[in-house]
N, C-alpha and C positions, 0 to 999 in steps of 0.2 A: 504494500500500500504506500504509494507516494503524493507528496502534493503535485499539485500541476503546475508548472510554469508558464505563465504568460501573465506579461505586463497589465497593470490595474487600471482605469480609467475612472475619472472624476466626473461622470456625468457625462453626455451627449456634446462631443466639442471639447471638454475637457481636459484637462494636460492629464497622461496615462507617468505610470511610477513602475522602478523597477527597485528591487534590491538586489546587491552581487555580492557577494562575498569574497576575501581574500582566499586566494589555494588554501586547499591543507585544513585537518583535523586541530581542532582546539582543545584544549583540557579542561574537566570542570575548574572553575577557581579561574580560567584563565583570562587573556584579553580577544575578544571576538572582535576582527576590524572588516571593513567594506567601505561602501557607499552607496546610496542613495540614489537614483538615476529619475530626474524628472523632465518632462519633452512636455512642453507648451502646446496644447490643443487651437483650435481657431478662435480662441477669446482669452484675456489676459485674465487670470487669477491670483486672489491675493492668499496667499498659501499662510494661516494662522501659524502650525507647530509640525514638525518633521518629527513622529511618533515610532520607536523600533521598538517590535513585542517577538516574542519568543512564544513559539506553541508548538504544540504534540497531541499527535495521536492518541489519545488514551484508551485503554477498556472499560466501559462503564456496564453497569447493571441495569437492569430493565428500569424504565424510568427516572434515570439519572439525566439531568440535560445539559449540551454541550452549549458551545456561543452560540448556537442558533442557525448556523450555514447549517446546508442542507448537507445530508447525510452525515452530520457530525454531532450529534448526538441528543438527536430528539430520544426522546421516551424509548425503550425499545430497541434502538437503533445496535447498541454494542458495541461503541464506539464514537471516542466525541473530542473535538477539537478543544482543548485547554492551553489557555494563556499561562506562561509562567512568568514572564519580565516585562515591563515597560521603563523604555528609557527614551524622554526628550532628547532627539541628536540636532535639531534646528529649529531657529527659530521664525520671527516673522519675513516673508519678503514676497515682493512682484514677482509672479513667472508670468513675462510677457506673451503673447501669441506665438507659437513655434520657437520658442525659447528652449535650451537646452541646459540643464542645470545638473551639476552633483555636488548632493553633500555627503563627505565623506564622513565617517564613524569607529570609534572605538570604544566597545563596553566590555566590562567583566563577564562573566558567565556567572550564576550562582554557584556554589561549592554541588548541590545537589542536582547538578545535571546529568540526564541520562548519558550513560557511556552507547555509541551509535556502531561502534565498530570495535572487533580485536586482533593486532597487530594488521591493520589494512583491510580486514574481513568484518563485512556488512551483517549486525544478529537482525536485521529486519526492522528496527523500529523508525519510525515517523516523526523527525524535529525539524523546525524550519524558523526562519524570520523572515517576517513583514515589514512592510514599512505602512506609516498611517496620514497620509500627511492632510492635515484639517483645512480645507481649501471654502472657506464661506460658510455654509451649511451643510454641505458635501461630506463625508466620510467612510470615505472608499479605502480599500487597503491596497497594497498589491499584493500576491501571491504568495505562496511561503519561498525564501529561496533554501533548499536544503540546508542541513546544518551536519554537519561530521564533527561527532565528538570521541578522543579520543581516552582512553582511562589515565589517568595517574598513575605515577610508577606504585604505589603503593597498591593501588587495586589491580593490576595488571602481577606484580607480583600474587596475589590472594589468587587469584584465576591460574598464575602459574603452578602454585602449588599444590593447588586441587587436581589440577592436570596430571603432575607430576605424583599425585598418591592413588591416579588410576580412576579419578570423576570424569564424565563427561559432558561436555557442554547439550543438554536437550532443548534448553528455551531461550528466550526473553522477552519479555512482555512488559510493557508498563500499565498499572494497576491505578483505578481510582483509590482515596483514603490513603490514611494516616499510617501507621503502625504505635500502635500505644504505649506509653513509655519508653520513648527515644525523644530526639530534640528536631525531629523531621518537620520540616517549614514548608518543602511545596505542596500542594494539592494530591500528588501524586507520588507510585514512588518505583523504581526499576527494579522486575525481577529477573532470576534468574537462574534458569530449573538447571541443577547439574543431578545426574544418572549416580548412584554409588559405583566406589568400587567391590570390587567381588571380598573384602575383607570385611564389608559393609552393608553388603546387598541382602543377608540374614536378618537385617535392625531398620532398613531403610528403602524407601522406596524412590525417595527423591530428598534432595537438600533446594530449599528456595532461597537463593544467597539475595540480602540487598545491602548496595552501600548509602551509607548517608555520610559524604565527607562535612567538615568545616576545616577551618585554616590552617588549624595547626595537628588535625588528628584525622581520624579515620573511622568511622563504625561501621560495625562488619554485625549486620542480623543473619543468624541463618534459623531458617524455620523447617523442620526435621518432619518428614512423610513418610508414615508405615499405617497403610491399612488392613485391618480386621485382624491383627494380630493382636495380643494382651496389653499391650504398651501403646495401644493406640490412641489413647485418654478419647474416646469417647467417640469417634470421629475427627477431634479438633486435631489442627496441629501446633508444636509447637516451637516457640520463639527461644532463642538463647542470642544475649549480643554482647558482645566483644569491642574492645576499642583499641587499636594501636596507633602510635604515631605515623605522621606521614614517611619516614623518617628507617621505620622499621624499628623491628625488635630489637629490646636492648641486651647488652652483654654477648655471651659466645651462641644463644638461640636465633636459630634460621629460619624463615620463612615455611617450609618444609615441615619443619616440626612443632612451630606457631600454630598453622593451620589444621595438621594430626590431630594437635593438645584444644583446637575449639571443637573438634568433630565427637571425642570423646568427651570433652565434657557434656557436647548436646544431647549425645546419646547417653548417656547416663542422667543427665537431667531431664529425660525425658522418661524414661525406665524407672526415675525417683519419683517423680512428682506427676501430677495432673498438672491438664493447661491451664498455665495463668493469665493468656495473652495470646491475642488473635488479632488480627487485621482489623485495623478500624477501630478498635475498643482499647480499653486499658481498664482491666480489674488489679483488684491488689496482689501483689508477690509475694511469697512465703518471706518471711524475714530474716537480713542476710547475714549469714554463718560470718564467724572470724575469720574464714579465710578467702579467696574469692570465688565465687560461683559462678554457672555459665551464665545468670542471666544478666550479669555486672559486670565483666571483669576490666579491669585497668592495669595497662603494660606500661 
């Protein structure tokens, strides 16, 4: 599923709006640069604010609703265009008749931006930017121009090392809601189904990895699937999350053996305990031992 490309148009006569992006894959946290492309229709316009949003494809639930385009997430639909940034890049000015104008741009990414690609290789999802530009009464967008995000060395290592313990990549998807107790600020949040490996495939059916970085750390949920087996608390599954520096693990512990030591804690806190925590909710968690538990820990 991709947006479509083709330049936006401010009404009949209108000056039409493009967004381009610079080459190349961006980082969450990072700076996203382009520009703005806007061509003068047959009548001069007074362009109020040059508007850049970021949006994604998301999955939603029956009755969930998106902005309102079509096929993006009416009621029903199962998928719905969701805004996650808006940032003024220009301000007021004339675009005369057939005028040709670019405003160029540079913004951050949020820390929580979906990862679009691994090592060069496309998981399928849907991120783009717009431009908005407020032309009178008018407020037309122009199309999404795709968006290639690339992971973090620190998530990029998590994905290696899972790799590297014999997981394999089956999904990714972006989820409407929250995840309940974390510090998760977008609307939305990335997941991402890895396969056990056969040391694991006895306890697990699936691990659903998500990150939620900010500036100086890293949170790592993973939520542990085993159906109809004794340990399956109920149907639900469950949450354990982790937080390392961007930075990596400290002292002589490696990535490799980081990643082993969250697997086994989830599986055993998931083997100990009932689920305390599901997608979209936040009930209360057993209260935390002296020492650290999967559903906390701090490296």
């Amino acid at each position: 599923m991709v947006f479509e490309r083709q330049p936006g148009s401010l009404g009949v006569g209108g000056p039409t709006v493009d967004t381009v992006l610079d080459a190349g894959a961006v980082r969450p946290g990072g700076t996203l640069s382009g520009r703005v492309e806007l061509a003068g229709g047959t009548d001069g316009h007074d362009v109020e604010q040059v508007v850049l949003e970021l949006v994604a494809r998301v999955e939603t639930t029956p009755g969930e609703p998106g902005d309102g385009e079509p096929g993006s997430g009416e009621p029903g639909d199962g998928a719905g265009v969701v805004a996650f940034g808006r940032y003024p890049v220009g301000g007021a000015f004339r675009l005369a008749a057939g005028e040709r104008r670019e405003v160029p741009f540079s913004v951050r990414l949020p820390w929580e931006t979906p990862v679009t690609e691994l090592r060069g290789r496309p998981l399928g999802l849907t991120l783009g930017v717009r431009a908005e530009p407020a032309a009178g009464d008018d407020g037309d967008r122009s199309d999404p121009a795709p968006l290639r995000v690339a992971p973090l060395p620190a998530q990029e290592a998590v994905l290696q090392a899972f790799e590297q313990l014999g997981f394999g990549l089956r999904s990714a998807a972006l989820e409407h809601g929250r995840i309940g107790g974390t510090g998760q600020r977008l609307p939305f949040r990335q997941e991402i189904g890895l396969t056990p490996s056969a040391r694991y495939a006895h306890q697990l059916d699936e691990i659903e990895l998500t990150f939620l970085a900010v500036p100086d750390a890293l949170e790592v949920v993973l939520e542990t699937d085993k159906h109809g087996g004794p340990s399956s608390g109920g149907g639900h599954d469950t949450l354990s999350r982790f937080t390392v520096p961007h930075t990596g693990p400290a002292g002589p512990q490696d990535w490799d053996d980081l990643v082993d030591g969250w697997i086994r804690e989830s599986v055993e806190h998931r083997e100990s305990y009932d689920c305390h925590a599901v997608f979209g909710h936040e009930s209360p968690a057993p209260s935390p031992p002296s020492t650290p538990s999967a559903s906390s820990t701090e490296l």
